[in-house]
C-alpha positions in Angstrom: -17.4 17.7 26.4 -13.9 16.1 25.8 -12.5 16.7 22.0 -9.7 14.5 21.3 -7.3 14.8 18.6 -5.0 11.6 17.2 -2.1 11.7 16.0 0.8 14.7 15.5 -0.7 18.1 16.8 1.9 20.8 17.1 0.1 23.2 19.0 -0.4 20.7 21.9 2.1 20.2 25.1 4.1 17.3 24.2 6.4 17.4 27.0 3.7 17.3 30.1 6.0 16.4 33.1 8.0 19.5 32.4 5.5 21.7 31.2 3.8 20.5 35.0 7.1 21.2 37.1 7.6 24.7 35.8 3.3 25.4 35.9 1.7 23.5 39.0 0.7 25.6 41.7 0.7 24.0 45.3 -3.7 24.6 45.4 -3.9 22.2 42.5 -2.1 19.2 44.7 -4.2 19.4 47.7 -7.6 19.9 45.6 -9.9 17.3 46.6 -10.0 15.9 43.5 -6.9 16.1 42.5 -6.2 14.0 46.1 -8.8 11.5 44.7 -6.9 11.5 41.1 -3.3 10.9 42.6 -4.5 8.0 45.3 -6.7 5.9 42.2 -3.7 6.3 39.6 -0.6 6.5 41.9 -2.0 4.9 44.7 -0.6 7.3 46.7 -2.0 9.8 49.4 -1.6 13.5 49.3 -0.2 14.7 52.8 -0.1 18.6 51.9 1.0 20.5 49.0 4.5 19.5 48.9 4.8 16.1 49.7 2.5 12.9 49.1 2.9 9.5 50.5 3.7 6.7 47.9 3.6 3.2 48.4 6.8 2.6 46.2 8.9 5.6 46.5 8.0 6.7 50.3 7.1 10.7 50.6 7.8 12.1 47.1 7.6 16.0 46.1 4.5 16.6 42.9 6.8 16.4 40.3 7.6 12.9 41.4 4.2 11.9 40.2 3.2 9.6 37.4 3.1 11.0 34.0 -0.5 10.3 33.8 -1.4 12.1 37.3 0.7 15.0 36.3 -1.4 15.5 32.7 -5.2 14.9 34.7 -4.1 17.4 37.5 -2.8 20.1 33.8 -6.0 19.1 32.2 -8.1 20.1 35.3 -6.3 23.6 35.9 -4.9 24.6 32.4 -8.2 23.6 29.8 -7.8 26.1 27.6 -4.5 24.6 26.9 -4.4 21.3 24.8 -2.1 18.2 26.6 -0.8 15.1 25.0 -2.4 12.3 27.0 -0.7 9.6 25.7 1.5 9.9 28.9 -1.6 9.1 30.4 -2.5 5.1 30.6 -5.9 3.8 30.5 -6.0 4.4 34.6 -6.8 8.1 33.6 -9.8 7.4 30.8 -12.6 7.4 33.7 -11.0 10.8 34.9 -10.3 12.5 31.9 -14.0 11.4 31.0 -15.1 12.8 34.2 -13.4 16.5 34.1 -14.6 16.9 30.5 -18.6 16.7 32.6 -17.1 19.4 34.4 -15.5 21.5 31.2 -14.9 21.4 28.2 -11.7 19.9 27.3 -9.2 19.1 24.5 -6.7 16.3 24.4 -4.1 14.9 21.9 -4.1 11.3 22.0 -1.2 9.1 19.9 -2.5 5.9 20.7 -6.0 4.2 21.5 -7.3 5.4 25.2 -9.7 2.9 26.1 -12.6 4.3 27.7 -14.2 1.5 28.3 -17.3 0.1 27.7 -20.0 2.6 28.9 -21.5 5.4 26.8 -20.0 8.9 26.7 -19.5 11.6 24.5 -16.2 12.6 22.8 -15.5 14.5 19.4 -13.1 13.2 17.2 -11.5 16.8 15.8 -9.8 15.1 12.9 -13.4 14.3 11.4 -15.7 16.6 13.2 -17.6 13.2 14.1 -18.8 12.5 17.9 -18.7 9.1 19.2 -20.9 7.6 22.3 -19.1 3.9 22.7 -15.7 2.3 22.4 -17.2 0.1 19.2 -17.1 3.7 17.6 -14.4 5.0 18.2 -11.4 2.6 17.6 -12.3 2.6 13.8 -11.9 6.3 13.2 -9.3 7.0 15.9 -7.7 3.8 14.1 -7.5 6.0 10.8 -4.9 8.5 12.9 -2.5 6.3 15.0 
């Protein structure tokens, strides 16, 4: 299940693009679905665990990634850890959705994620409620950012 917290949470990882270039191991990049994460957000196609093919920056090292990329790919390996994905835009909602099928996870959020307009399941932790649709969510998370 995903758990989302809004608004200031000092135990989470604020700074994810350096908390990723001093954590990521090289088996996270070439993960298949990692590989799937990086070429739907980034566009861009993983060539081996060092180096990934972008269609705006030519072959770029991991830690050249996207923000959003670099919190999915922390989210998937680290879940007992708690990442702001704010750095993440609304390109990551249908993946962030779809690792919390796999495990529970816990994310900070600062703004509105939109997660679009199917069902799901995610707890608010700053009310203990759980929402299934977009139509619930925004006026609680709304009370927060």
């Amino acid at each position: 299940m995903l758990s989302i917290y809004y608004g200031n949470m000092p135990e989470a990882i604020f700074n994810t693009s350096v908390y990723f270039k001093n954590a990521y191991e090289d088996d996270w990049i070439t993960d298949p679905v990692a590989a799937q994460m990086i070429l739907d957000v980034d566009k861009s196609v993983v060539l081996g665990s060092a180096v990934i093919d972008s269609p705006v920056l030519g072959k770029i090292p991991p830690t050249s990634l996207s923000g959003g990329v670099k919190t999915l790919i922390l989210i998937k390996n680290e879940p007992d850890k708690i990442f702001n994905a704010s750095t993440c835009g609304n390109n990551c909602a249908k993946w962030i959705l779809e690792l919390s099928k796999e495990q529970d996870i816990t994310i900070n959020l600062r703004h509105i994620m939109d997660f679009g307009r199917g069902e799901f399941t995610i707890r608010i932790l700053n009310t203990n409620q759980v929402v299934h649709s977009m139509k619930e969510l925004v006026p609680i998370a709304g009370l927060y950012v």
